[in-house]
N, C-alpha and C positions, 0 to 999 in steps of 0.2 A: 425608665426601668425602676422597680422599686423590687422589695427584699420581702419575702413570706417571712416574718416574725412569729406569726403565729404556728403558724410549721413545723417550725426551727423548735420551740418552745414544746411542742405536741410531742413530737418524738421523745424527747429527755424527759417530761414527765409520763409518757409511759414507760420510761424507763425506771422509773421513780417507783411505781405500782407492780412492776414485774420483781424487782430488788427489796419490794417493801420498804423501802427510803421516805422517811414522815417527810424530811424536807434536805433541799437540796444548797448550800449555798455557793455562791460564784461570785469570787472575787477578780480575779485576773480581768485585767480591764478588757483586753481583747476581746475575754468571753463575755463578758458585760456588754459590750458593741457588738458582736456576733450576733446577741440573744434578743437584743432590746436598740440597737442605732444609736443608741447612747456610748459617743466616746470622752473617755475622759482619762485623765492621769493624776491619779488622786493624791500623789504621793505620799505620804504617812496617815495620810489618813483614812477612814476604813468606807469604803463601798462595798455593797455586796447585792448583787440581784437573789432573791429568796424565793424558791420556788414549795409554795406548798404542797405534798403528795398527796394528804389528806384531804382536804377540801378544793385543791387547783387552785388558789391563791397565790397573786405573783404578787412579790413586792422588791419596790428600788431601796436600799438605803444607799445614802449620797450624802456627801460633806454637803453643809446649808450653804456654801459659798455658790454650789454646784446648781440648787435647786432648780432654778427659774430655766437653766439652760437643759436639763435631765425634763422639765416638762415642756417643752418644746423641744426633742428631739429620740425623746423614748417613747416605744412601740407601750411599756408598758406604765399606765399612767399612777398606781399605788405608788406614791414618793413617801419615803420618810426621812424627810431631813436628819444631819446629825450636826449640832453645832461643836466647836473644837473643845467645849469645857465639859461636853457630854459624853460619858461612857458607852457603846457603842453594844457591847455586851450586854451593859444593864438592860439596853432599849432593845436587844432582842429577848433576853430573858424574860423582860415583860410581857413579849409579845407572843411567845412560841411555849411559856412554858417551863417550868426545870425538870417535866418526866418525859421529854424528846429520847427515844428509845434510837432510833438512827436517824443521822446526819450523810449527808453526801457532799464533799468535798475534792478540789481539787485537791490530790495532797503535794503534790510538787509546788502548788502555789504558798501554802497555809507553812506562816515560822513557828519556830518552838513557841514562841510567844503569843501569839493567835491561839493554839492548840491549848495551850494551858489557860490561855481564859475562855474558852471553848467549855472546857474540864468544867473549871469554877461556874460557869453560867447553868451545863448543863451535865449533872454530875454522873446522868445514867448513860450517858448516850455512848454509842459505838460508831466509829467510821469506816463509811465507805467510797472507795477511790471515784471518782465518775470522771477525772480524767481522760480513761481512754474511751469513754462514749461521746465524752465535747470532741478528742481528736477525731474520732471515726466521722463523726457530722461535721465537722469543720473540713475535712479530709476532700470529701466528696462534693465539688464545685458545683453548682448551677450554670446553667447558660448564662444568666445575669448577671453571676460572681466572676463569672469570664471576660463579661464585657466591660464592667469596670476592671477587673485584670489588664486587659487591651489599653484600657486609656492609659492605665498605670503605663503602662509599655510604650505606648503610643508618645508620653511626657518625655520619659527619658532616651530615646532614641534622636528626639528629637533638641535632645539639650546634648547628646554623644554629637549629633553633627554640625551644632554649632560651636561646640566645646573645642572641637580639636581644633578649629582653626585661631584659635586663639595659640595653640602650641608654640613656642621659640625657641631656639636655644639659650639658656640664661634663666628663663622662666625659674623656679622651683614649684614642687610637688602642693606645697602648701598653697601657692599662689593659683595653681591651676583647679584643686578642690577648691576656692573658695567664687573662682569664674564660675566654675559646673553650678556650685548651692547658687548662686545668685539665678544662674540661668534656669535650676530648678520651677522657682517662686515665678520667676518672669513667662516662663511656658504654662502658668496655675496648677501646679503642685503643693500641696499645704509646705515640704520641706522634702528632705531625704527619708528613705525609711532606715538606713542603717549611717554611720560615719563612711566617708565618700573615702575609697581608698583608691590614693594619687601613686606609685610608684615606678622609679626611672630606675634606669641599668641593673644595678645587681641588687638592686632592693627588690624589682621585678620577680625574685627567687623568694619573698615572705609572702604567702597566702595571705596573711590578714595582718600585712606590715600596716604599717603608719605613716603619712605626709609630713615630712617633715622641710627642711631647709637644701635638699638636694636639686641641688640646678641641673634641666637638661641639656646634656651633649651630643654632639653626632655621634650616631652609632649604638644609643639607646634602646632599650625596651623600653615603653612606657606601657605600664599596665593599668586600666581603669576598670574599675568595679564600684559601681552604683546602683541606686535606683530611688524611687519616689513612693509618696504615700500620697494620694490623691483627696477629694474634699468627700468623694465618698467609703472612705476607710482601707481602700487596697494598696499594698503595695506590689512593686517591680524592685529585679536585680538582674544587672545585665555586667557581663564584664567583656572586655574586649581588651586586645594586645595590639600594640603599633611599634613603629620603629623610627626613632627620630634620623633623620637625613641618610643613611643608607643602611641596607642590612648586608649581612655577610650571609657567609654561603651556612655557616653554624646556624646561623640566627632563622634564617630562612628552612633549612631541616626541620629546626625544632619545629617551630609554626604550626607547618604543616603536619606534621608528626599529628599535634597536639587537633589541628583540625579535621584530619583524619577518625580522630582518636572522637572526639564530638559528633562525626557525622555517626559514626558507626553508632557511638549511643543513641542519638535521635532516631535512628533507622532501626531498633531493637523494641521500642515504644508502642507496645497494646493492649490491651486486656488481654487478661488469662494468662498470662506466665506470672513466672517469681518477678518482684522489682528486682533480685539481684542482677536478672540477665542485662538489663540497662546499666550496668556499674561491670561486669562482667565485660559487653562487647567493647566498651569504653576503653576500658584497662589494657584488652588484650592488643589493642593495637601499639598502646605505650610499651608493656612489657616486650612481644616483638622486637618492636628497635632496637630496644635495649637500655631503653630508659625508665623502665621500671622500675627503679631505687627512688627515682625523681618525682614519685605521682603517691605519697602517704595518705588522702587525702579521698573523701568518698566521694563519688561521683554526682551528687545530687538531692536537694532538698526541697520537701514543699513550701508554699508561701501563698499566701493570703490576706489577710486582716492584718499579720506578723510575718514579716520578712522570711524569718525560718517556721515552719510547721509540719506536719508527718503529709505526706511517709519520707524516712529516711531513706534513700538509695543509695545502698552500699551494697559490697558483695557477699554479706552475710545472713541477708533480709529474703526471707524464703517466704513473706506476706505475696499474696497475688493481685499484682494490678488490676485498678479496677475501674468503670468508667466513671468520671467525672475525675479521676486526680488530676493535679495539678503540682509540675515543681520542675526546678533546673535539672539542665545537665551540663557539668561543668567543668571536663578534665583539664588536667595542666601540668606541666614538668615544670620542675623550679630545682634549680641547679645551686648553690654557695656559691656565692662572691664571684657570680657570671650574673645570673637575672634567673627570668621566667615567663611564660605564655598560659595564656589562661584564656579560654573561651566560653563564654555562658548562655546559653538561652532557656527558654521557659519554655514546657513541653505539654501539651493536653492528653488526657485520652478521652476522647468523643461519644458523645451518644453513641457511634457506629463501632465501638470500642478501638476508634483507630487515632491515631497520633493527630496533633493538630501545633504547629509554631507558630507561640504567638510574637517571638521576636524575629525581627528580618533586616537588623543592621546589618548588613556587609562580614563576612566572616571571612574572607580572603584577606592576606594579610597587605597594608597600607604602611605605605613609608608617608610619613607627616615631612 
């Protein structure tokens, strides 16, 4: 499988030509891997893919630590190193300019501090967001962004069915996220794409609690939400609820409730409607029972390169599904100082604009 690069790169700068945008830069490392195959995490230090409007000139700047691995793994071969005693700004000023009339940036990426030596570098220029044109093309999947999707998925399903057996009473939370990350790596996963969230009994009720020193007991929720970033740049997130040694008849309600409540979203999923109806048929089955106080929480996000990415699936998103997205659905009640249920899968909409599941662990509920 390989990734059209140059495609990807074709679109945005004719977006560049249609906006009148001289040049465009992209720091956000994601977008930098998206555009170019080059992943990296530069930390403080400055990388930027630079695309030129005027002449179609692409270039990498990349910390010089970076270099050698930036030209054996980017589409795009113009590297210009930066070493850490070199001003980063100067080397583009020298490069581009100081009568650069418009810049295209992401601005959710770029800090005050970026921006103001932006200013000083290039003291005429004006910005423009291009943001939501990276979203809209990152948005929109390929078959072959699918199919490493798949293996992402394919990782952690397969680290879910060996994970749980490890489950004991006594265990803790912490103990159990650290089997899963081992089992990660040992199925060839680079790592997690997010922190692994372990939760028993009534911590089951935080959405994005924390593993901490909580031993499980009979009669437990344990809720697990993970997933992987694979060696070619995708990740997965799957979450699943189980029930250590028996459930009650409460526990067992909820469950279902909540998988009810999942299938109905999966089953709302196709082009041509609002994305709210999928956050909408979700909900309505929670609200019904009467646990609708218990679900604050939107139904659904996309992921790709980045665990979370658009489109947001909530009930307020009147954008129209479209083919090739990509992203969970993931309702849940979560009760104080009881627990909570949480079921997630990853949802396509297909060439045929029709639904496609790409996870298929077991969503009936499982007493460990």
């Amino acid at each position: 499988m390989t990734i059209d690069y140059y495609e990807r790169i074709s679109v945005l700068l004719d977006t560049l030509t249609e906006r009148n945008i001289d040049v465009a830069m992209i720091t956000a490392p994601a977008n930098v891997f998206y555009y170019t195959g080059f992943n990296s995490d530069p930390h403080e230090r400055f990388m930027a893919l630079i695309l030129d409007g005027r002449n179609k000139e692409l270039t990498l700047f990349v910390p010089a630590l970076d270099k050698e691995i930036a030209e054996n793994e980017s589409f795009v071969k113009n590297i210009v190193p930066i070493s850490d005693e070199e001003d980063p700004f100067v080397k583009l000023k020298s490069k581009y300019g100081p009568s650069l009339q418009h810049i295209g940036l992401e601005k959710k990426e770029v800090s005050m501090f970026r921006h103001n030596q932006l200013q000083l570098a290039f003291p005429h220029a004006s910005y423009d967001d291009i943001q939501p044109t990276i979203n809209f093309q990152r948005g929109k999947k390929s078959r072959n962004e699918i199919d490493y999707l798949q293996e992402a998925v394919d990782i952690i399903e397969k680290v879910l069915a060996e994970g749980i057996k490890k489950v004991k009473i006594g265990m803790t939370e912490t103990e159990l996220a650290a089997e899963l990350e081992f089992l990660m790596k040992k199925f060839g996963a680079v790592g997690p794409s997010f922190s692994t969230i372990v939760l028993a009994g009534e911590k089951a009720a935080l959405p994005h609690g924390v593993p901490g020193e909580r031993a499980f007991q009979n009669g437990d929720f344990l809720l697990i939400d993970f997933g992987v970033i694979t060696k070619n740049g995708y990740c997965s997130d799957i979450t699943r609820t189980f029930i250590i040694g028996e459930a009650s008849e409460k526990q067992r309600e909820i469950y279902n409730i909540v998988l009810e409540s999942n299938q109905a979203g999966v089953n709302a999923v196709k082009a041509g409607v609002a994305l709210k109806n999928f956050d909408i048929a979700a909900r309505k089955v929670i609200d019904d029972s009467g646990y609708g106080d218990y679900f604050n929480n939107r139904v659904g996000h996309g992921l790709g390169v980045e665990v979370h990415e658009e489109p947001s699936i909530h009930e307020n998103n009147d954008e129209i599904a479209e083919k090739g997205l990509l992203f969970t659905i993931e309702p849940g009640i979560y009760i104080p100082n009881y627990g909570g249920v949480r079921i997630e899968d990853e949802v396509y909409i297909n060439e045929d604009g029709e639904v496609e599941v790409l996870t298929s662990f077991p969503r009936e509920i499982q007493v460990l």
